[in-house]
Backbone as CSV, one residue per row, in Angstrom:
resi,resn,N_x,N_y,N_z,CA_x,CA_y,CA_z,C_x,C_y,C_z
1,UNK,3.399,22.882,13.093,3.747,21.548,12.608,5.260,21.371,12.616
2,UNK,5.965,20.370,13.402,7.066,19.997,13.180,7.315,18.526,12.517
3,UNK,7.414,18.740,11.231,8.193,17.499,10.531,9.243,15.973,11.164
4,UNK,10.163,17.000,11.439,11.010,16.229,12.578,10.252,15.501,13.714
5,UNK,9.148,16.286,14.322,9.210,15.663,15.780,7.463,14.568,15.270
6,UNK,7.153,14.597,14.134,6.029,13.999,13.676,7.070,12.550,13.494
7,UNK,7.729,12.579,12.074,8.399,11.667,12.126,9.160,10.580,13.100
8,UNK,9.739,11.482,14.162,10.125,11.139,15.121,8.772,9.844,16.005
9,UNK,8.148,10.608,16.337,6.727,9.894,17.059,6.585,8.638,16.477
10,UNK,6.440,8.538,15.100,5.684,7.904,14.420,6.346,6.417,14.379
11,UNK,7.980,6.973,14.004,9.203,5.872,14.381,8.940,5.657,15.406
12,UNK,8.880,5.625,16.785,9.306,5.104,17.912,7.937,4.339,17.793
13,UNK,6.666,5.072,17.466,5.361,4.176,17.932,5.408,2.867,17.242
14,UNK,5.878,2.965,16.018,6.406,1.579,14.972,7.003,0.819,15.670
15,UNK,7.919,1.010,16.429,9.000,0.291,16.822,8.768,-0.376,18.136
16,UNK,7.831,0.496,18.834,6.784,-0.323,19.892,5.735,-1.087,19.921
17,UNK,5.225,-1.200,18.986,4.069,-2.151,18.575,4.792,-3.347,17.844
18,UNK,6.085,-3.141,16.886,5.863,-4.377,16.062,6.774,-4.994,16.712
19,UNK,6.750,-6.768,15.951,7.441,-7.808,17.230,8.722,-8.147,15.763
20,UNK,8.663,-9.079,15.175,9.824,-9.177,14.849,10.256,-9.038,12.876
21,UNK,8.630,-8.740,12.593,8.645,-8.100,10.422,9.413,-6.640,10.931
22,UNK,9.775,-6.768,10.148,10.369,-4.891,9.434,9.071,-4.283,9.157
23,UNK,9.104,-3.080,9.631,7.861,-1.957,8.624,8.080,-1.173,8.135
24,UNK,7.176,-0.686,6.424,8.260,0.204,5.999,7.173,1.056,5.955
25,UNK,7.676,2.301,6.589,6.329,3.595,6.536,6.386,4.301,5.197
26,UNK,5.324,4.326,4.606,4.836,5.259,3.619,4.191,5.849,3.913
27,UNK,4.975,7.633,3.974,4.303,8.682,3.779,3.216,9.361,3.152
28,UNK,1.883,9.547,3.308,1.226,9.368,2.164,1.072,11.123,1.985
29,UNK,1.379,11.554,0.871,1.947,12.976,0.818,0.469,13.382,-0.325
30,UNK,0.059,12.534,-0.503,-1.113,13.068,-1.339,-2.066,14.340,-0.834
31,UNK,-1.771,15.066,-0.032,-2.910,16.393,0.507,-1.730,17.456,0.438
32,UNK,-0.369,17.172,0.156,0.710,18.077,0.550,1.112,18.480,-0.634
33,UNK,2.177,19.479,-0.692,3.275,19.739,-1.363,4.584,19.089,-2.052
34,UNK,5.104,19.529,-2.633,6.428,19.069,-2.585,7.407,19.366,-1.683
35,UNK,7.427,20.562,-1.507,7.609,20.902,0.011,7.455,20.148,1.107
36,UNK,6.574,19.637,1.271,6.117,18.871,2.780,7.105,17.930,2.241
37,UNK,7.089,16.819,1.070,7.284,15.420,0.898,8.706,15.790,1.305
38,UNK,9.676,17.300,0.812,11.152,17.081,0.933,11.446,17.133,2.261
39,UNK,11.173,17.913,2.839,10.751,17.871,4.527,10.642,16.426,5.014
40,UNK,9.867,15.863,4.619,10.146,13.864,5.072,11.231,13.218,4.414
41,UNK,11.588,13.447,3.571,12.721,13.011,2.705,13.895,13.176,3.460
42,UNK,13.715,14.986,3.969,14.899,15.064,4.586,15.351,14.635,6.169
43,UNK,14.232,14.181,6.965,13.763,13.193,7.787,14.246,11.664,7.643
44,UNK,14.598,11.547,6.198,15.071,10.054,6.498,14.081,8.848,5.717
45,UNK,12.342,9.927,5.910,11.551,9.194,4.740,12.105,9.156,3.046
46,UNK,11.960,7.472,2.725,12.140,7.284,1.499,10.910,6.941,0.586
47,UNK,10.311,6.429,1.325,8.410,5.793,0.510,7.636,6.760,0.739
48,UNK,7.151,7.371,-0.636,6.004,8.467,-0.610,4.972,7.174,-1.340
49,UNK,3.560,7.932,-0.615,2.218,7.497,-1.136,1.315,8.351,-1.832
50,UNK,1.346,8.085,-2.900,0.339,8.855,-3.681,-0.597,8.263,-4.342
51,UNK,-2.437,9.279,-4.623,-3.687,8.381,-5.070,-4.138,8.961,-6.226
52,UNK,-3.111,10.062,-7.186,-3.550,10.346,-7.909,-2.267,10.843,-8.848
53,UNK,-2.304,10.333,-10.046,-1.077,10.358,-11.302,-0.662,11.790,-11.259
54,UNK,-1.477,12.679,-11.247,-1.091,13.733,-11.255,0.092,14.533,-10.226
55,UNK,-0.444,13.829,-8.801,0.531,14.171,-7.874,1.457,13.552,-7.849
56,UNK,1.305,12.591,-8.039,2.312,11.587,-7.855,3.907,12.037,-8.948
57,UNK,3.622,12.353,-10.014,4.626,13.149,-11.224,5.022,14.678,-11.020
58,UNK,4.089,14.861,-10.379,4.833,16.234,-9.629,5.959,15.757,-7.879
59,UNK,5.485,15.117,-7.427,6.665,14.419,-6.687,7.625,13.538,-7.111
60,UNK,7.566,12.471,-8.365,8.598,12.550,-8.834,9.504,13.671,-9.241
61,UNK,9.159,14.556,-9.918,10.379,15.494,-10.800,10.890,16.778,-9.478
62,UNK,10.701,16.400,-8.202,10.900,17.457,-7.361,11.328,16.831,-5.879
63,UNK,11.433,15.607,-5.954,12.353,14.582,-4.962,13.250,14.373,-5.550
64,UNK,14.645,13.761,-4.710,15.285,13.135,-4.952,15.579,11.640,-5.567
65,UNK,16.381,11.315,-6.793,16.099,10.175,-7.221,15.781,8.722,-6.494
66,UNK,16.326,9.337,-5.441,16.011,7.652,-4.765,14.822,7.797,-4.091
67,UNK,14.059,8.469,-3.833,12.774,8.684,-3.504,12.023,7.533,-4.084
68,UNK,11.404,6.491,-3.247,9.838,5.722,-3.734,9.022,5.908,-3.879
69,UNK,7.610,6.010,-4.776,6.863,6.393,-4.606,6.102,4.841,-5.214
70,UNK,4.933,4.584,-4.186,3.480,3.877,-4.108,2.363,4.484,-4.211
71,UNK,1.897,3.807,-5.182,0.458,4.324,-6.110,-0.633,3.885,-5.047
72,UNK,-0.991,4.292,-4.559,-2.543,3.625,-2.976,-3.415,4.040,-3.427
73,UNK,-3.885,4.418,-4.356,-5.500,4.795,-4.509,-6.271,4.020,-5.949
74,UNK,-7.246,4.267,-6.055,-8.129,3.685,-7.002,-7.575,4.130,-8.310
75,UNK,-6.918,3.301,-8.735,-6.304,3.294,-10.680,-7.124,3.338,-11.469
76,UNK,-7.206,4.385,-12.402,-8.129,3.708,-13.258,-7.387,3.537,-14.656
77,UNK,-7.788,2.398,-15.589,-6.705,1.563,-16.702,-5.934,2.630,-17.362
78,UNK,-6.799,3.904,-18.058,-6.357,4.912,-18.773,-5.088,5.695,-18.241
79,UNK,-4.841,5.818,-16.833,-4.369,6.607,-16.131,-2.487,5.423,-15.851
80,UNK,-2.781,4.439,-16.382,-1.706,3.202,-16.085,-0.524,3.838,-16.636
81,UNK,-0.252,4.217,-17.813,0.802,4.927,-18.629,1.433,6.053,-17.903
82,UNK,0.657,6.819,-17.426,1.052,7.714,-16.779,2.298,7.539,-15.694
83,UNK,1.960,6.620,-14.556,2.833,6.333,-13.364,3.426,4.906,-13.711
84,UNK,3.479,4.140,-14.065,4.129,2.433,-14.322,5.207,3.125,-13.997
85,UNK,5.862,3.871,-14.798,7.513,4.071,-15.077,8.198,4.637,-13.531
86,UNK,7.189,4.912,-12.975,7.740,6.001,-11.262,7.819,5.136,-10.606
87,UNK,6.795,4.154,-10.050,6.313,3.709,-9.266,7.435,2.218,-8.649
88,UNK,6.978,2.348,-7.291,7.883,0.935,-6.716,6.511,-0.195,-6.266
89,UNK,5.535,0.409,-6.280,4.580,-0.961,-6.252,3.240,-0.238,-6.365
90,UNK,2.251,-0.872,-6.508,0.741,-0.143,-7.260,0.111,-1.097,-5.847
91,UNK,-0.660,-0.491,-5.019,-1.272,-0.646,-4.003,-2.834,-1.094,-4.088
92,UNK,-3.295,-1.030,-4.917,-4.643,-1.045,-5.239,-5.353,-2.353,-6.892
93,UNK,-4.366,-3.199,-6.938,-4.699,-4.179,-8.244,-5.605,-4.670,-7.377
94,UNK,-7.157,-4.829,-8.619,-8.263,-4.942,-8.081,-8.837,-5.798,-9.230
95,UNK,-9.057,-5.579,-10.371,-9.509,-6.384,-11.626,-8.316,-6.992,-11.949
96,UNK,-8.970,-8.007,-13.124,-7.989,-7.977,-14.336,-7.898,-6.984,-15.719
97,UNK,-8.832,-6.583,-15.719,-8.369,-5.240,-16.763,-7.501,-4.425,-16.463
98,UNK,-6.983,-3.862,-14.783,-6.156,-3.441,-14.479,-4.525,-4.013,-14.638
99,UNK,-4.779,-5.625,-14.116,-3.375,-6.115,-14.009,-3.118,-6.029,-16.195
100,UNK,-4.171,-6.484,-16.890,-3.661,-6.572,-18.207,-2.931,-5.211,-18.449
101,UNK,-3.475,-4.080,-18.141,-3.329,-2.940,-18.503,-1.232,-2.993,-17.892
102,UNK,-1.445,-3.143,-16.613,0.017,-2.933,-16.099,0.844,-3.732,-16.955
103,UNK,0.517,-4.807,-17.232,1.280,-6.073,-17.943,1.877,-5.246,-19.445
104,UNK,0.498,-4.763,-19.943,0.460,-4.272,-21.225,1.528,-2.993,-21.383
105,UNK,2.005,-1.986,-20.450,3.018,-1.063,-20.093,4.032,-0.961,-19.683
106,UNK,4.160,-2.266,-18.551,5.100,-2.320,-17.884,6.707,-2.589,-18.633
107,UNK,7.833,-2.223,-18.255,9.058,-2.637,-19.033,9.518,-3.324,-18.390
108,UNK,9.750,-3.719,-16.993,9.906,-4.876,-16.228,8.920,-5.032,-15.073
109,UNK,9.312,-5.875,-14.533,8.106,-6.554,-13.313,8.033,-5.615,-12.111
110,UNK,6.766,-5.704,-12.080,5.900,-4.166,-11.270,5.225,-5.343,-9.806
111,UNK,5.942,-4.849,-8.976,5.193,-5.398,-7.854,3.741,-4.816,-7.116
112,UNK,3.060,-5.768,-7.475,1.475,-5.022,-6.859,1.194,-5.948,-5.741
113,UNK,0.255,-4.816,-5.022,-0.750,-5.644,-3.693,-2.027,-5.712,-4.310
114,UNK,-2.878,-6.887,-3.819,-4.284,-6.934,-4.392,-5.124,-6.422,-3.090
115,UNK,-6.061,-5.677,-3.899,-6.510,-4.829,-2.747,-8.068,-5.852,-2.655
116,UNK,-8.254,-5.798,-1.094,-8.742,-6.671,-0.381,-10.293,-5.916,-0.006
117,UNK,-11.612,-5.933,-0.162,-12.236,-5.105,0.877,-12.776,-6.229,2.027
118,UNK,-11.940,-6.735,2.601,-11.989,-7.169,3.822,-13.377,-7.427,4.864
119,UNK,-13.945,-5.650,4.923,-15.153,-5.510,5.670,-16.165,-5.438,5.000
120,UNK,-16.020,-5.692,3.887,-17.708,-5.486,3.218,-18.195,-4.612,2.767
121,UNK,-17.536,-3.070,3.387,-18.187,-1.932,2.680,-18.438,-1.471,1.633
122,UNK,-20.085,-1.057,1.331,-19.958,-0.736,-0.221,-18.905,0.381,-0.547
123,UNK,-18.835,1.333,0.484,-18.152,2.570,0.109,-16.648,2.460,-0.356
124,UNK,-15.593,1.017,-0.071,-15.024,0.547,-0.406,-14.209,-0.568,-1.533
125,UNK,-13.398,0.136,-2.276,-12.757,-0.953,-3.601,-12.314,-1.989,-3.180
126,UNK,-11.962,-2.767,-3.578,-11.602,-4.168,-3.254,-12.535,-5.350,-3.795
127,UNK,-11.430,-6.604,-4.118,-12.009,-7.910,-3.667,-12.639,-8.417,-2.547
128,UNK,-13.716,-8.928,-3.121,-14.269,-9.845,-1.676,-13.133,-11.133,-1.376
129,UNK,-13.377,-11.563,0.107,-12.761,-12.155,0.436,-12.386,-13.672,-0.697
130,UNK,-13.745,-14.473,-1.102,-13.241,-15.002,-1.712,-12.743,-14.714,-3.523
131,UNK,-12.961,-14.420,-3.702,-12.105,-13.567,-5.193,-11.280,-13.551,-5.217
132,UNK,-10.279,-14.065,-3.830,-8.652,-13.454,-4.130,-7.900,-14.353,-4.638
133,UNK,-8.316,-15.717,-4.585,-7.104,-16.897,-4.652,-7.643,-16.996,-6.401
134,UNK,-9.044,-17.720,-6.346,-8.979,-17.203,-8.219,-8.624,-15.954,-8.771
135,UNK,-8.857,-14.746,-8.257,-8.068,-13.269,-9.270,-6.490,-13.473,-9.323
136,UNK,-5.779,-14.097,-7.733,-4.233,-14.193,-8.225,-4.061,-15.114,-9.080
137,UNK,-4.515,-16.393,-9.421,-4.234,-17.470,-10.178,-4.842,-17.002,-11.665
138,UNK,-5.792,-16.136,-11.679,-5.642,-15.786,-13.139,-4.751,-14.487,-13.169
139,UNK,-3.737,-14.031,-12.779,-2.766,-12.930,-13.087,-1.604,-13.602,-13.079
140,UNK,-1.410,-14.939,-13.225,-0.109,-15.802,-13.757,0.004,-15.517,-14.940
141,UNK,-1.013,-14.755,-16.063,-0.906,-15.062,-17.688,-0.028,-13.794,-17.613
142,UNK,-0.216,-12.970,-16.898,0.677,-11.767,-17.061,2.347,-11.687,-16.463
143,UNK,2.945,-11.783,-17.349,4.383,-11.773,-16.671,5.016,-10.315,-16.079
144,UNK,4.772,-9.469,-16.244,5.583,-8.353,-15.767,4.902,-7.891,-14.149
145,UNK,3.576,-8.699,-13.682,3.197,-8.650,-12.191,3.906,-9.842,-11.385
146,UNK,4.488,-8.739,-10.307,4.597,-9.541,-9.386,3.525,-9.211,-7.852
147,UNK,2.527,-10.223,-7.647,2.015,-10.063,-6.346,2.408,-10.439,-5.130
148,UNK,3.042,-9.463,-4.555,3.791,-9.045,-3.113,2.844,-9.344,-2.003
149,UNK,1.554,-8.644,-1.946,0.744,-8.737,-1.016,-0.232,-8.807,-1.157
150,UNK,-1.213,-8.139,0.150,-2.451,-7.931,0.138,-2.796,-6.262,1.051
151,UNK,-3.696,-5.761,0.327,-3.913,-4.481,1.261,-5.578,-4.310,1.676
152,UNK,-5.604,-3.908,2.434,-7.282,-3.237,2.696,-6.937,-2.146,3.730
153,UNK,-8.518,-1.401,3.835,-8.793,-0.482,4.754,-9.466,-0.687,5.859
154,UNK,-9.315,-0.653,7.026,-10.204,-0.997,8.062,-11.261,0.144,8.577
155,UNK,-12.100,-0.383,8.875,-13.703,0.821,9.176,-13.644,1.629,9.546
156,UNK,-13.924,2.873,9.180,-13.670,3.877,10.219,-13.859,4.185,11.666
157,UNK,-13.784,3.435,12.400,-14.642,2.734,13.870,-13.933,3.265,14.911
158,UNK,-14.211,3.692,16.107,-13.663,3.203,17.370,-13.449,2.113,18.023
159,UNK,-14.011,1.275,17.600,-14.071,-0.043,18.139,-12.840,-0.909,17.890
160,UNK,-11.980,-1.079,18.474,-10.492,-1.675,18.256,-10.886,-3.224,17.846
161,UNK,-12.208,-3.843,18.358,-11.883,-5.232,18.114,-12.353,-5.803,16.769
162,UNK,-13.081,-4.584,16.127,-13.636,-4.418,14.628,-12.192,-4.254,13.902
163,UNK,-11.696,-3.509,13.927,-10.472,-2.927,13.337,-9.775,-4.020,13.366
164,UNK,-9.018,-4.937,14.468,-8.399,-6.265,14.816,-8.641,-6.945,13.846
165,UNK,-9.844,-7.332,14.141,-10.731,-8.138,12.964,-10.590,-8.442,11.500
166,UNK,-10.492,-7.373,11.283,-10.303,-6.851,9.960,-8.728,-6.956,9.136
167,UNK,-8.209,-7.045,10.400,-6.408,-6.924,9.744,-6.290,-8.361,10.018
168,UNK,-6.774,-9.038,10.990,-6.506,-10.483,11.182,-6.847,-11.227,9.323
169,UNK,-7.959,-10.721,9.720,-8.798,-11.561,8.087,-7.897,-11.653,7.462
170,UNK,-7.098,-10.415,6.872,-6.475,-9.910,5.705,-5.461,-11.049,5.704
171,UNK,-4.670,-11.069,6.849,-3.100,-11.975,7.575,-3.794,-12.884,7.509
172,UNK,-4.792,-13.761,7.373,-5.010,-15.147,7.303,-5.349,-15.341,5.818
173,UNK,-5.900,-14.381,5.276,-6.246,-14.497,3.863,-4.906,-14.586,3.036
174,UNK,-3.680,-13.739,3.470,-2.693,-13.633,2.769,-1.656,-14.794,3.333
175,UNK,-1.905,-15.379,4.112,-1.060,-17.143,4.525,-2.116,-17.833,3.996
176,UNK,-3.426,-17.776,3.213,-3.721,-18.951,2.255,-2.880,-18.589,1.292
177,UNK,-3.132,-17.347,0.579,-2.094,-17.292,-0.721,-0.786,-17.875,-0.556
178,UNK,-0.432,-17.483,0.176,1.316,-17.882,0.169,1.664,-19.334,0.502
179,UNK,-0.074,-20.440,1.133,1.020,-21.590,0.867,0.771,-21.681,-0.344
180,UNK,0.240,-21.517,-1.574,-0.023,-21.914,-2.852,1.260,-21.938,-3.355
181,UNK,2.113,-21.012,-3.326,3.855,-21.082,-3.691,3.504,-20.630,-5.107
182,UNK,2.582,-19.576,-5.006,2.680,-19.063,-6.672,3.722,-18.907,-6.985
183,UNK,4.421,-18.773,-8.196,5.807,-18.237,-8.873,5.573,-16.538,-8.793
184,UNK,4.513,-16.314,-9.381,4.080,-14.568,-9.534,3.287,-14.478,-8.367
185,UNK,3.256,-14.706,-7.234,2.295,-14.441,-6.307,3.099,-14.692,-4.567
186,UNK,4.261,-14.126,-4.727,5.118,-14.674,-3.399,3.843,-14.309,-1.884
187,UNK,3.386,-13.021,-2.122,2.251,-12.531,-1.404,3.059,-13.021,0.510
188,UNK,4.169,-12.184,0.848,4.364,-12.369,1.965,3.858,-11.191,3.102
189,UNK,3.565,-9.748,1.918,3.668,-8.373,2.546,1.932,-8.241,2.764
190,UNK,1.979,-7.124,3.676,0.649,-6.594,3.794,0.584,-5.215,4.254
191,UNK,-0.243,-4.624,3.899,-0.059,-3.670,3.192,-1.436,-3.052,3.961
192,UNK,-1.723,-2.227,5.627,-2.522,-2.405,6.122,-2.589,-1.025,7.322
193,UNK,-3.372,-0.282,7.194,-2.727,0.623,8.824,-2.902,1.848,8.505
194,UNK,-3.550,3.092,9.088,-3.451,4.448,8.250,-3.132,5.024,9.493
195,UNK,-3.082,6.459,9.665,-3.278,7.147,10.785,-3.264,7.354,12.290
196,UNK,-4.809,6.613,11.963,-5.962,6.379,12.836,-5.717,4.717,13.102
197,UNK,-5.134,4.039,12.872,-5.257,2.639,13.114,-3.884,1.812,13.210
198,UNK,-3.052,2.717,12.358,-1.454,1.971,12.074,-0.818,1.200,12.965
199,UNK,-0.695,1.174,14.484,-0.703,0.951,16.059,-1.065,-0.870,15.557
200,UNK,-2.189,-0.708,15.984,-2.992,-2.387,15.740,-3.029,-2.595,14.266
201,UNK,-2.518,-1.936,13.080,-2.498,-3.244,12.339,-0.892,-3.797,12.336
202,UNK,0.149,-2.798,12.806,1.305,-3.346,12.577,1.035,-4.861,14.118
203,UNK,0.430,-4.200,15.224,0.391,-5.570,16.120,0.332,-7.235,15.316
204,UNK,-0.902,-6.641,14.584,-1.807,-7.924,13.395,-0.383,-8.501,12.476
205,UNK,0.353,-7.451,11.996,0.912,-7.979,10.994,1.504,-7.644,9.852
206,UNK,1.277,-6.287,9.858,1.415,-5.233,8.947,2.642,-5.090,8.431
207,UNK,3.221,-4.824,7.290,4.276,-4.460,6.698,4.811,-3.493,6.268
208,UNK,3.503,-2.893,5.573,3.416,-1.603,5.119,2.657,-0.924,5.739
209,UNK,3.236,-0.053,6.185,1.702,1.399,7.038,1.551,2.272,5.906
210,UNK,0.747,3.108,5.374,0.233,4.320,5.021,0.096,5.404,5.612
211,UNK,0.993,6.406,6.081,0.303,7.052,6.999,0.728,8.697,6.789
212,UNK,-0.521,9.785,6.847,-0.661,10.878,6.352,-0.354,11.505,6.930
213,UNK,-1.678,11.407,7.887,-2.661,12.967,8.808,-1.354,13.368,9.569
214,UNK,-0.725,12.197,10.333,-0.236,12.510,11.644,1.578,12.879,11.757
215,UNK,1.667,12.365,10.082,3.055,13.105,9.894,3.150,14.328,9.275
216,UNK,2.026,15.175,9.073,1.969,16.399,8.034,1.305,17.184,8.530
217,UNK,0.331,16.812,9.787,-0.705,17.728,10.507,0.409,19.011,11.070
């Protein structure tokens, strides 16, 4: 495994697919070390992804302060206290018991993505498609959220025009939000792409990639 020449790849493939958004890669260091994450750090990566509080606080206290770290996995309310204070955006706001919970901890305004399940899968968290414009309009009562975006996962498929599909939805779902001109709901980012797929969703629209396997393999 070379760090360097993973990173390397991963930049140039970014930089060939997308047309004229910025993308910001998050490392998702959740299967690794601290070790691995400083190794990307020292690469130039600044956004770590983590799906569980536990890891995620062990990569805080063993990165460097300017290190980001994004919460991407399934929150659960109890576990909110834990990361609020680390975190540069929570990837996965899905209820409102969740956003109360962030509201209820937060010391200033916490930018979240509302996580989308796009394709339908049961095996998947998320809002259904329509749920999203009423769940953001009731997370105005909470002042310390700000909703940035929208995220989902696309199928585990070969099929590129399934996958397409799927990131399109998201990018049309997230230009209804944004003409609304929420105050707490700017919702310009998206938050979309792993691995296995990152390529075509940054084509779609993507802002944020997630991506693990292929910088740590």
């Amino acid at each position: 495994m070379s760090i360097a020449n993973n990173v390397n790849q991963v930049r140039q493939m970014i930089d060939a697919h997308r047309t004229e958004q910025p993308v910001t890669l998050i490392a998702v260091t959740k299967s690794v070390g601290p070790d691995v994450a400083n190794a990307l750090y020292a690469e130039g990566i600044r956004d770590f992804g983590e799906n569980r509080p536990e890891g995620l606080l062990e990569k805080v206290e063993q990165l460097p302060p300017d290190a980001k770290f994004h919460f991407i996995g399934s929150l659960q309310t109890r576990k909110v206290r834990q990361i609020i204070d680390h975190v540069a955006a929570i990837h996965s706001l899905d209820r409102l018991s969740l956003a109360e919970e962030i509201d209820k901890r937060a010391q200033g305004v916490i930018d979240c993505f509302v996580q989308v399940n796009v394709s339908g899968e049961a095996s998947k968290h998320g809002l259904e498609k329509e749920e999203v414009v009423p769940f953001i309009e009731n997370c105005k009562q909470y002042p310390h959220i700000r909703i940035i975006g929208l995220m989902t996962m696309a199928p585990f498929t070969e099929d590129e025009a399934v996958i397409r599909e799927t990131f399109r939805n998201l990018r049309r779902l997230r230009d209804d939000v944004a003409r609304h001109a929420y105050p707490h709901a700017p919702c310009t980012e998206l938050s979309m792409g792993m691995s296995n797929d990152y390529t075509l969703a940054i084509e779609e629209g993507a802002s944020f990639v997630r991506i693990g396997t292929v910088l740590v393999q």
